[in-house]
C-alpha positions in Angstrom: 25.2 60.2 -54.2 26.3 57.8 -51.4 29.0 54.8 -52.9 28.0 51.7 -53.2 30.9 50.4 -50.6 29.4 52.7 -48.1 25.9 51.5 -49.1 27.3 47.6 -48.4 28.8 48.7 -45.0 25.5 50.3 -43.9 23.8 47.5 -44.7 26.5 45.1 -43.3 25.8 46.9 -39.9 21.7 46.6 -40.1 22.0 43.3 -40.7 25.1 43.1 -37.7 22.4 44.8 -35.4 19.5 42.7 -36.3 21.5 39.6 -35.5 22.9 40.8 -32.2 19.1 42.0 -31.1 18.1 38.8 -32.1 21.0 36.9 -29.4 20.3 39.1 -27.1 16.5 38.3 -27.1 17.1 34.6 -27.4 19.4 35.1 -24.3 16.7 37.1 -22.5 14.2 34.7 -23.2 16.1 31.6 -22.5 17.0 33.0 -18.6 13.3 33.9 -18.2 12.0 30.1 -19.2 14.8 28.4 -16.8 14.0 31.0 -14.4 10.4 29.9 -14.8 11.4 26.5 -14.3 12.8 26.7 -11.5 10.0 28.8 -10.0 7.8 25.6 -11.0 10.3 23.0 -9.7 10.2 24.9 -6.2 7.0 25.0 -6.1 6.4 21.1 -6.8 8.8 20.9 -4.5 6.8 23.0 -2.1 3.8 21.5 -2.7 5.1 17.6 -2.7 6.4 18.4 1.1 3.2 19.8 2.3 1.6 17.0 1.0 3.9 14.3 2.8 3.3 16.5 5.6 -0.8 16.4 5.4 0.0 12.7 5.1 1.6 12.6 8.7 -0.9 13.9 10.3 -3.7 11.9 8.7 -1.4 8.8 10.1 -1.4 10.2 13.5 -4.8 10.8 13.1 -5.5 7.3 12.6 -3.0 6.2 15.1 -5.1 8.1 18.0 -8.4 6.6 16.5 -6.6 2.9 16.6 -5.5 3.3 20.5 -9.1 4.6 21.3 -11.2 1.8 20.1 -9.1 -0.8 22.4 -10.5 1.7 25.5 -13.7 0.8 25.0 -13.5 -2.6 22.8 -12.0 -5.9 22.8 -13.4 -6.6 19.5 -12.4 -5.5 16.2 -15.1 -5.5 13.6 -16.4 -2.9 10.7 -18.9 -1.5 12.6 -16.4 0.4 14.6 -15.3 3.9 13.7 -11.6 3.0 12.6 -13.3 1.4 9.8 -15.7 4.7 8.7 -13.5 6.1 5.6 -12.6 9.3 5.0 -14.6 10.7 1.9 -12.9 13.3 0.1 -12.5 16.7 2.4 -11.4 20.4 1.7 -8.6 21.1 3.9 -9.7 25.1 4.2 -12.1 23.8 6.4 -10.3 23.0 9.4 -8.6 26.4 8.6 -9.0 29.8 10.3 -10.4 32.6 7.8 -7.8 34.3 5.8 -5.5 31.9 7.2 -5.1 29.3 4.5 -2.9 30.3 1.3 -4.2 29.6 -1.9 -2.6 25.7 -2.0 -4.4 25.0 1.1 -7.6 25.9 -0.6 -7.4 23.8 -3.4 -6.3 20.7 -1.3 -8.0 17.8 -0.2 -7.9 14.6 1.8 -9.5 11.2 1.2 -8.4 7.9 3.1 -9.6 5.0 5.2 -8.2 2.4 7.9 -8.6 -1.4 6.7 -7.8 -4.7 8.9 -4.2 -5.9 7.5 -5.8 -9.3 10.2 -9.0 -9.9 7.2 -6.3 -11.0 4.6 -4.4 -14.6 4.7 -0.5 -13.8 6.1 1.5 -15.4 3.8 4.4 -15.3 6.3 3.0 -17.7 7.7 4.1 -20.5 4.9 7.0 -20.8 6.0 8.0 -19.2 10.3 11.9 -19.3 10.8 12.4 -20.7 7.0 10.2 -23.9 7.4 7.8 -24.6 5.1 4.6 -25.9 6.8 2.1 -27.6 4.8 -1.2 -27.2 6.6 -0.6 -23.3 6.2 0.4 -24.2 2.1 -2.6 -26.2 2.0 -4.7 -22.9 3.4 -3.2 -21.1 0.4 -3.9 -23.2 -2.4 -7.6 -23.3 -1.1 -7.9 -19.3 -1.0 -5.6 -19.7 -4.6 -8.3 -21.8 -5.9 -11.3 -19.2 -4.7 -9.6 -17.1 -6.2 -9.7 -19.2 -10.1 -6.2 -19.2 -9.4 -3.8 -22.0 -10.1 -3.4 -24.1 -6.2 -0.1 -25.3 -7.3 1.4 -21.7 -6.7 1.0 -21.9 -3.1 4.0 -24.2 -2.9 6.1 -22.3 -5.6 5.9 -19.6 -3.0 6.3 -21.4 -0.3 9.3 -23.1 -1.9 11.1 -19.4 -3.0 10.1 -17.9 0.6 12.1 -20.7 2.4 14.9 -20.3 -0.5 15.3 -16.5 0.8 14.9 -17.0 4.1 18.2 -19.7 4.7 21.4 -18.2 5.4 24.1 -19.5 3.6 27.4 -20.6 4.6 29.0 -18.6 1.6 27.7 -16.9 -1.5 28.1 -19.5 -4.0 29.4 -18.9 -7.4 28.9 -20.3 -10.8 31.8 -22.2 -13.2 32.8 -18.4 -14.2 33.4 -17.2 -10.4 30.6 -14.7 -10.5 27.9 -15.3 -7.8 24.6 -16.9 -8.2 22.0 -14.6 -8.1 20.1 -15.3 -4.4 16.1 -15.7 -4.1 14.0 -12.7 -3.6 13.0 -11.8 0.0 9.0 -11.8 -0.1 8.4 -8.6 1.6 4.9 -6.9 0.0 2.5 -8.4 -2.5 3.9 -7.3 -5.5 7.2 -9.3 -5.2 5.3 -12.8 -5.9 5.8 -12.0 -9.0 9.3 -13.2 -8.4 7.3 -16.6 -8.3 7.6 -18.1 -11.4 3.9 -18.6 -12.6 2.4 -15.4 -11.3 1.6 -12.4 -13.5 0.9 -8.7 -12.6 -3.1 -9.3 -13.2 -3.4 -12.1 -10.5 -1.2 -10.1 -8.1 -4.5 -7.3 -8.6 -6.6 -9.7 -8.1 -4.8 -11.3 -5.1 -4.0 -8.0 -3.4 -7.3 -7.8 -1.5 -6.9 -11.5 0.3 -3.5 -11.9 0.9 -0.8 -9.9 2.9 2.7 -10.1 3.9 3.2 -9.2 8.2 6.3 -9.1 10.0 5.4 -12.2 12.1 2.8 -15.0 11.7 -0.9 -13.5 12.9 -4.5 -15.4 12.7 -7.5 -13.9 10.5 -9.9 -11.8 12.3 -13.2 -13.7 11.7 -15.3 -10.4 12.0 -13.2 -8.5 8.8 -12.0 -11.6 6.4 -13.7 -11.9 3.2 -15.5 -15.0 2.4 -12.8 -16.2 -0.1 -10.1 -16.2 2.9 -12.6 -17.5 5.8 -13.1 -20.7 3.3 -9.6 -21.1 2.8 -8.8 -21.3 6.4 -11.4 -23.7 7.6 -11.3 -26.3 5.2 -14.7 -27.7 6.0 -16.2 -24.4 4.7 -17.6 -24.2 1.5 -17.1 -20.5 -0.6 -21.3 -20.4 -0.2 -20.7 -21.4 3.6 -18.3 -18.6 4.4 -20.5 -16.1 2.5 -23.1 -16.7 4.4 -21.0 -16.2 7.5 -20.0 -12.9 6.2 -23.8 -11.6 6.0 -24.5 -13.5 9.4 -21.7 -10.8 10.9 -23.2 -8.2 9.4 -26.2 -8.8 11.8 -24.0 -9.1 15.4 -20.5 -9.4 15.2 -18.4 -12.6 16.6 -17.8 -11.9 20.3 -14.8 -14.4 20.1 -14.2 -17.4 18.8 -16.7 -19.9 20.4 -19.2 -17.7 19.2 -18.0 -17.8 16.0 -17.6 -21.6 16.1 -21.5 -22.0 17.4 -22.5 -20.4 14.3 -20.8 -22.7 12.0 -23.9 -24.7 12.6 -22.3 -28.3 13.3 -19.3 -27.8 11.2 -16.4 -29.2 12.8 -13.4 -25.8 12.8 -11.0 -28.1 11.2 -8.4 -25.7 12.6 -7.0 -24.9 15.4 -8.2 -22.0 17.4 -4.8 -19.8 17.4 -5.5 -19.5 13.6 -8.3 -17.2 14.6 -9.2 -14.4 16.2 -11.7 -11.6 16.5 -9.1 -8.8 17.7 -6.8 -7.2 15.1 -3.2 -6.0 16.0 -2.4 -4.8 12.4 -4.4 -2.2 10.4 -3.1 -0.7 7.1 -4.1 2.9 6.4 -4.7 4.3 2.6 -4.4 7.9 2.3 -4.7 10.1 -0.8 -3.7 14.2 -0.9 -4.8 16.5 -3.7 -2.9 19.7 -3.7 -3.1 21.6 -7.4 -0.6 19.9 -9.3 0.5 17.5 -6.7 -1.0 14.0 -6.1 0.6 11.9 -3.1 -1.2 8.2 -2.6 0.8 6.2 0.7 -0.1 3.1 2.3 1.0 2.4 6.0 1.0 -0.3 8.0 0.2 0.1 11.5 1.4 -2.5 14.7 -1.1 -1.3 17.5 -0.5 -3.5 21.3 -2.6 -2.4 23.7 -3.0 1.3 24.1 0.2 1.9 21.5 1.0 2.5 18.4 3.9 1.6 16.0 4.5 2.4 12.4 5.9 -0.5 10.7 6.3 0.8 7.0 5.0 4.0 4.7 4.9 3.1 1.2 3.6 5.5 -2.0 1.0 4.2 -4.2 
């Protein structure tokens, strides 16, 4: 018969084996899921690079498209192929067989070039830190197309100015800490430093107005009714819509054309305001690679036969 101490010690060690298998298995299985991590981080990783890279091509693509329509037009309307978009493609198609790996067959590319020209400039409120009210009354108009409230074009005019002086010295408040500056308007989305503007009218907004490195004119051929009626005051909303079909028919060849079909209405602006060639295109691209998703917008400077990337932003 075995004693019961030996019995307990026995015991003792199943128990002491059990325990020890059961760390080592926890340690086994714990270097196998950060291993497996890892694996998946590199591989996002992987995959978020050949995106960006997919990405840069599609932008030179569109670059080379850009300087080609000013060999054979002077005009700039959306009949030309720059504005033709880019529905979604399979990338293994412009791949030899059994060259593409398997993340190049299960990607795709979707995209488009649009006139940056066809939106209202908001630099233009204010050029070197001026505000100047014709251009302020030109936004409240397209403000008030857009059931917005007018009064917000001078806000904005008012807080673009505000950022664009350059102070003497940082000011301070009665505690010595410095007074927090204006914020520098740079893209759409920063009006909401305006007070009065909320993230649904910046949606809503995003498709007539832009911010440019310098002041431009519209591009008469691309603008949207809403922005054509804000820059000619003596257009009505109906007026400029029925402009926009008129185009659709034969584009504007330049701006006396576009002024003879106004039908007697004087331009109530002056011509520089307008144009029907574009020197600023933004281009929307969107990559699909398995897990990875990469949406970028760009905008574009083209002069002549050349190209310039201003900014690259993801969506």
């Amino acid at each position: 018969m075995i004693p019961a101490t030996l019995q307990r010690q026995r015991g003792v060690a199943v128990i002491t084996a059990l325990l020890l298998t059961t760390l080592a298995i926890t340690i086994v299985t714990s270097l196998f899921w950060q291993q497996q991590v890892q694996v998946r981080s590199i591989e996002n990783q992987r995959m978020q690079l050949q995106s960006e890279w997919i990405m840069r091509g599609a932008l030179d693509w569109a670059a080379l498209i850009l300087r080609e329509d000013t060999k054979y037009s002077s005009v700039d309307n959306l009949d030309e192929p720059w504005a033709i978009p880019l529905a979604e493609t399979r990338l293994d198609q412009y791949v030899d067989n059994g060259m593409a790996d398997a993340d190049i067959a299960d990607a795709a590319l979707s995209g488009g070039v649009s006139d940056a020209q066809a939106r209202y400039n908001l630099a233009n409120l204010c050029p070197g830190g001026i505000i100047d009210p014709a251009e302020v009354a030109v936004f409240e108009r397209l403000l008030g197309n857009a059931q917005m409230d007018p009064a917000l074009a001078q806000a904005t005019a008012e807080v673009m100015a505000a950022s664009l002086k350059k102070p003497e010295a940082t000011p301070a408040n009665s505690g010595g800490q410095p007074v927090p500056q204006p914020v520098n308007l740079m893209q759409v989305n920063d009006l909401l430093a305006v007070p009065g503007f909320s993230p649904e009218m910046i949606g809503k907004l995003g498709d007539f107005v832009i911010f440019l490195p310098r002041s431009t004119p519209v591009n008469v051929n691309t603008a949207p009714a809403e922005v054509l009626a804000a820059i000619i005051s003596t257009l009505s909303l109906s007026g400029a819509e029925a402009l926009v079909a008129n185009r659709k028919t034969a584009s504007y060849r330049d701006i006396a054309d576009f002024t003879l079909r106004l039908q007697g209405k004087p331009l109530s602006v002056p011509a520089s305001k307008l144009s029907v060639m574009t020197n600023y295109f933004l281009v929307n691209g969107k990559v699909r690679m398995n897990r990875a998703r990469l949406e970028m917008q760009a905008l574009v400077e083209r002069n002549g036969a050349s190209t310039r990337l201003v900014w690259i932003r993801e969506r």
